[in-house]
C-alpha positions as CSV (number, residue, x, y, z in Angstrom):
1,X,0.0,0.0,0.0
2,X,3.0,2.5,0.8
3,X,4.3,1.8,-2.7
4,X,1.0,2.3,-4.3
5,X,0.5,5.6,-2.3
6,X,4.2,7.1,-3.4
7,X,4.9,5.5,-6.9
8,X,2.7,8.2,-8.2
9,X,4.9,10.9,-6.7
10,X,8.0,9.7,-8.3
11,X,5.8,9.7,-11.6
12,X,5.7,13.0,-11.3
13,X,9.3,13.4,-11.0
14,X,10.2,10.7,-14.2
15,X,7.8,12.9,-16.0
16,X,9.1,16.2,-15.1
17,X,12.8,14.2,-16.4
18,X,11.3,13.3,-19.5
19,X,9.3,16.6,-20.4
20,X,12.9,18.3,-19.8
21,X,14.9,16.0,-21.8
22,X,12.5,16.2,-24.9
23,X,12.6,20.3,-24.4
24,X,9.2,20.2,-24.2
25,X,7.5,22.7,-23.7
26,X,10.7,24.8,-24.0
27,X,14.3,24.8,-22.0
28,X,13.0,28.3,-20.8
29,X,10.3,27.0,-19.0
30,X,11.4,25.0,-16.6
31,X,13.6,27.9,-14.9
32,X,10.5,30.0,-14.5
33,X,8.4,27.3,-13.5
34,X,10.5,26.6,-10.3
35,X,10.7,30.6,-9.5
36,X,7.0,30.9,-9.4
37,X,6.6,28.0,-7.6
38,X,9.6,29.1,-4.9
39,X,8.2,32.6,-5.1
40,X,4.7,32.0,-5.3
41,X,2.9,29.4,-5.2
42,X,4.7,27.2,-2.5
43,X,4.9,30.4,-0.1
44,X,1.0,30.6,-0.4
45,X,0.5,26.8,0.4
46,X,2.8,27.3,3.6
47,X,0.7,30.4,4.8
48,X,-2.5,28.8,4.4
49,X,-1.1,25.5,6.1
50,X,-0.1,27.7,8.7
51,X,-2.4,30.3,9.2
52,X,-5.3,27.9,10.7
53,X,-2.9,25.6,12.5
54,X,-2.9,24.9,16.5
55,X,0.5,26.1,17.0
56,X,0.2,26.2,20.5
57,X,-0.8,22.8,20.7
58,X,1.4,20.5,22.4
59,X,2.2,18.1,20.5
60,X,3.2,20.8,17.4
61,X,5.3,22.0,20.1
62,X,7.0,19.0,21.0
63,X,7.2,18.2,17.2
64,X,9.4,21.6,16.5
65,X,12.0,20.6,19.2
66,X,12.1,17.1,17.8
67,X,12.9,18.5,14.6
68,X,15.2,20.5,16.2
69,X,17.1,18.5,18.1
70,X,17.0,16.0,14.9
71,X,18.9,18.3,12.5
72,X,21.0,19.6,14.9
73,X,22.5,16.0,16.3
74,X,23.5,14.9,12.7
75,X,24.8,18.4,11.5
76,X,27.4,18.1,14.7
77,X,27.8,14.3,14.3
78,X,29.6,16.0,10.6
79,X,31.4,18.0,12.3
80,X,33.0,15.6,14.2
81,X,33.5,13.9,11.7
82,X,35.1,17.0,9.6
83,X,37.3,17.2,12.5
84,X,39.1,13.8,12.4
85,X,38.5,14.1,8.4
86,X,39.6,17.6,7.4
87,X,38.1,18.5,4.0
88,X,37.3,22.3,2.7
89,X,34.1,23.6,2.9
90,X,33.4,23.1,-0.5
91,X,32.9,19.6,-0.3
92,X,31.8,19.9,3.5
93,X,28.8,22.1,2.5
94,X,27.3,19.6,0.0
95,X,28.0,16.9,2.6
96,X,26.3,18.7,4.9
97,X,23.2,20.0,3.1
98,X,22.9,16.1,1.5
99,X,22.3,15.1,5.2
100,X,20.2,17.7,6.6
101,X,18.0,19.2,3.5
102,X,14.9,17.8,2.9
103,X,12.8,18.3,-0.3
104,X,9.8,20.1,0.6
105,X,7.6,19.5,-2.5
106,X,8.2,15.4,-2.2
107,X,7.7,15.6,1.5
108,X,4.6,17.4,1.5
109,X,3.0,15.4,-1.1
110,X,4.2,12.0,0.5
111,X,2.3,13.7,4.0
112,X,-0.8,14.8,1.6
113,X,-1.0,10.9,0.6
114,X,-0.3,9.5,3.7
115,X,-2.0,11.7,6.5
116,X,-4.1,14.3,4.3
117,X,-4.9,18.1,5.7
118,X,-4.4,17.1,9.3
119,X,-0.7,15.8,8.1
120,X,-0.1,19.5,6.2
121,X,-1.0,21.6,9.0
122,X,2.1,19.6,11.4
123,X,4.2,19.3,8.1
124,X,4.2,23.3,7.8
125,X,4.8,23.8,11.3
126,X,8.0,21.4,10.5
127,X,8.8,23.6,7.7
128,X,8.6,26.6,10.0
129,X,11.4,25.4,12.0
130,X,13.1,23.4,10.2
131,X,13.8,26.0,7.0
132,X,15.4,28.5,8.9
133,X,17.7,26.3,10.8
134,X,18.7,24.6,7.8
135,X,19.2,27.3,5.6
136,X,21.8,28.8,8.2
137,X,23.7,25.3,8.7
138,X,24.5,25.4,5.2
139,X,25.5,28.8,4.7
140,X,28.2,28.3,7.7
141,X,28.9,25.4,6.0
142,X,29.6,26.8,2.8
143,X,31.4,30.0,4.0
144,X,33.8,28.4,6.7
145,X,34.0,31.4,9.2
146,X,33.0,33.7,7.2
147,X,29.3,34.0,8.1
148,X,29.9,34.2,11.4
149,X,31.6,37.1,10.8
150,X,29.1,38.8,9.2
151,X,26.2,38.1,11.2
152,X,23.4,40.8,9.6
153,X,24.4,39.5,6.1
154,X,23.7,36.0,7.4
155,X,20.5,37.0,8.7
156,X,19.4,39.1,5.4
157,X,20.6,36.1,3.2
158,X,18.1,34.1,5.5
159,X,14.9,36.7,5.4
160,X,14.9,36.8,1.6
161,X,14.3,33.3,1.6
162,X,10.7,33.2,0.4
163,X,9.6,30.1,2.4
164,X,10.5,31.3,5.6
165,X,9.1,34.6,5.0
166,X,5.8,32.6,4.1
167,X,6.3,30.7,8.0
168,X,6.7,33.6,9.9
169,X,3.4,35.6,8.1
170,X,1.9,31.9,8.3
171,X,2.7,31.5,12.5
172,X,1.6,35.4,12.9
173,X,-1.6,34.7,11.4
174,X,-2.2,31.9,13.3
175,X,-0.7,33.4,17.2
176,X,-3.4,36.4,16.5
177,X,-6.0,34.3,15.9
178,X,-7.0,36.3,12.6
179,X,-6.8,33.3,10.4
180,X,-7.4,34.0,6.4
181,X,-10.8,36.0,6.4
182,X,-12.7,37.5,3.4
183,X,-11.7,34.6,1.2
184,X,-8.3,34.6,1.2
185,X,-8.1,31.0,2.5
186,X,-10.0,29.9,-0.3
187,X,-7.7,32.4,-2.6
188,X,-4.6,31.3,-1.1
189,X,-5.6,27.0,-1.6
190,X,-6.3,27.4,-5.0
191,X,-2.5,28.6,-5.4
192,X,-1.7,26.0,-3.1
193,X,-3.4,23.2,-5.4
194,X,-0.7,23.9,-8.0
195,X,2.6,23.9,-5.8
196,X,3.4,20.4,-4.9
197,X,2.6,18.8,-8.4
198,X,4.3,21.3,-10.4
199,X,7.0,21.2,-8.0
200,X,7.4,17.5,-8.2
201,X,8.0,17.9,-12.3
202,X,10.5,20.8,-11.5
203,X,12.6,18.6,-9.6
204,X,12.7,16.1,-12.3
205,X,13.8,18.6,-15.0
206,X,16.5,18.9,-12.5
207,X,17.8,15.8,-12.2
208,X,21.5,15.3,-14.0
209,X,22.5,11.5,-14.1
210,X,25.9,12.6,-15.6
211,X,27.1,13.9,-12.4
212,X,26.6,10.7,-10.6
213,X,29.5,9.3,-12.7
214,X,31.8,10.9,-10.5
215,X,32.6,10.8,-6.6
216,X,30.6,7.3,-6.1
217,X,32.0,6.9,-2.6
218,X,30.9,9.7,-1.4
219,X,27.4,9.9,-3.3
220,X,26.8,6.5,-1.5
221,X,27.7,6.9,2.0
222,X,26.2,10.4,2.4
223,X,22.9,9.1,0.6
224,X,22.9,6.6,2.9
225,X,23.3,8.8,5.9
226,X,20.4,11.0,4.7
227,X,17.9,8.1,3.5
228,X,18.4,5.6,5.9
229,X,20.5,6.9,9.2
230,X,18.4,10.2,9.3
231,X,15.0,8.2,9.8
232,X,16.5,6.3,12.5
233,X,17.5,8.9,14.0
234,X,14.4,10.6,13.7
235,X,12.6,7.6,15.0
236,X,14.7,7.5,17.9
237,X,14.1,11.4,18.7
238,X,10.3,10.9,18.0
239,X,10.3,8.1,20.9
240,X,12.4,10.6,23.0
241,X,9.7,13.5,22.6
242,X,6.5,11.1,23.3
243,X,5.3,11.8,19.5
244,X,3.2,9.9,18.2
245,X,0.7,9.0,15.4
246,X,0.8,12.2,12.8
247,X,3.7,13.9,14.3
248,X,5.7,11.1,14.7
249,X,4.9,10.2,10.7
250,X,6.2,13.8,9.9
251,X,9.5,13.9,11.5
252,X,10.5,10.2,9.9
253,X,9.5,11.4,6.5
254,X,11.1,14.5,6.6
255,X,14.3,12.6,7.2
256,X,13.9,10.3,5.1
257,X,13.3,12.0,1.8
258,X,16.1,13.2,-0.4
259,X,17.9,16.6,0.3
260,X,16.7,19.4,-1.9
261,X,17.2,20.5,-5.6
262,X,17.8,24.4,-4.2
263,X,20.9,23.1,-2.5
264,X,22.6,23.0,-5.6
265,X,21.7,26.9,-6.4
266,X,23.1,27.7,-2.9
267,X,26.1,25.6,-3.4
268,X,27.3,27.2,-6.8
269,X,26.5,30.8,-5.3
270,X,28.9,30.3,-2.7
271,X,31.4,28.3,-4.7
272,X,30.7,25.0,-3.4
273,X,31.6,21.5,-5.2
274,X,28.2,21.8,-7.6
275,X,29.4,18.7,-9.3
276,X,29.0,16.6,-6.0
277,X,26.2,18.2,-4.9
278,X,23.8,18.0,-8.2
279,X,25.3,14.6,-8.1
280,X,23.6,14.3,-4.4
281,X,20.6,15.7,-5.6
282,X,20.2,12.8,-8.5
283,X,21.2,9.8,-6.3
284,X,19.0,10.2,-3.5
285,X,15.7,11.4,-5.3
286,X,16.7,7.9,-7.5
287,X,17.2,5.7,-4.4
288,X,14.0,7.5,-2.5
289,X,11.8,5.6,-4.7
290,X,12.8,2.2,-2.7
291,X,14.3,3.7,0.7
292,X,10.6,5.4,1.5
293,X,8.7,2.7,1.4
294,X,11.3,0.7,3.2
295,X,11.6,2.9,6.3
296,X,8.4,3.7,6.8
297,X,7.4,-0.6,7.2
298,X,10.3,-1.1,9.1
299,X,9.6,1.9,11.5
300,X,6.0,1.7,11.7
């Protein structure tokens, strides 16, 4: 049944391959496709996730320091490891980010399948903390020291990130009790409706096969870190916190989908190994299609 739900998700992505490779309906489009969705459309389904969500529920609480703690033991478990193992940052970034990114579009649409609106509403309020915190883990690890020593760039290279500006105008929404009145919930959804299928295709037009021909070591222990360590991990956390049920289903599928297509952008703006991390990228979306299903029976 878990194979039947998800196979349909990873159509989406061989499609979005295919479409890409055939240059249909143009090479241009595919670019502009992902911008609305990172800019638009995606943004809107975070804020109307958001905005009716009970954030001060418990459990969403205990959920967010779960996540937390999560992301945070295996970014310093690389450290240490970067300590014994010295390597520049331009490698150590794209390890990184392969370990502790998460694909938003293939994880929301796996939660959508699996747990439907109740499962969105705890997914955002994942998303929520989880984006920020991973978006500044990879900066440092892209930039050395050098973010740190430049804290207000840091934090402006963080706030015009689209998708957490869409979680902290979701979570105000939401903490003053305003909701989305005079249709805009209705407005907002229907932009929603678009975001995680279209972003499922743009993450197959994104795929490069060629750069997995190169660095197969590394591709295959850090894939296997992210797809198969990361969910036990989570597992073990979610146990820790008393999750449970949806909660619990949303922190193991967050780490146990493939890290995300925008880590390559990020990587190649800060002069990163791109190779390794498009290479990343390819691998684990490939291997997701039998590592899902697989952690999610054997940690049921």
């Amino acid at each position: 049944m878990l194979f039947i739900t998800i196979w349909p998700l990873f159509g989406l992505i061989c499609l979005g391959f295919v479409l890409a490779r055939a240059g249909f309906p143009s090479a241009g489009f595919w670019p502009a496709a992902e911008r609305l969705n990172y800019f638009l459309l995606f943004p809107a389904l975070l804020v109307a996730s958001l905005a009716e969500a009970p954030v001060r529920d418990p459990a969403l609480l205990r959920l967010g320091g779960a996540a937390i703690v999560t992301i945070l033991i295996a970014a310093l478990a690389l450290v240490a490891v970067r300590a014994l193992r010295p390597m520049p940052a331009a490698r150590f970034g794209p390890a990184l980010q392969g370990v502790v990114r998460f694909n938003t579009y293939l994880g929301l649409a796996v939660i959508t399948s699996l747990a439907g609106p109740a499962g969105i509403e705890r997914a955002a309020i994942y998303l929520a903390v989880c984006v920020p915190l991973v978006n500044v883990l990879s900066i440092l690890a892209l930039t050395e020291q050098g973010a740190l020593r430049h804290p207000m760039r840091l934090l402006r290279t963080v706030l015009r990130n689209p998708l957490i500006l869409a979680c902290i105008a979701g979570f105000a929404l939401a903490l003053s009790g305003l909701g989305l009145p005079f249709g805009a919930g209705r407005f907002l959804d229907l932009m929603a409706r678009a975001s995680l299928p279209l972003g499922l295709l743009c993450v197959g037009a994104a795929l490069q096969p060629r750069a997995m021909s190169q660095q197969i070591g590394a591709l295959a222990a850090t894939s296997a870190l992210r797809l198969l360590a990361m969910p036990a991990l989570a597992s073990g956390v979610a146990l820790l916190f008393g999750l449970d049920g949806t909660e619990a289903l949303v922190l193991v599928v967050f780490s146990a989908i493939p890290t995300a297509p925008t880590a390559y952008v990020l990587t190649r703006q800060l002069g990163g190994d791109g190779t390794l991390m498009a290479g990343l990228v390819t691998a684990q979306t490939l291997a997701a299609v039998l590592t899902i299903p697989l952690v999610l029976m054997v940690l049921a």
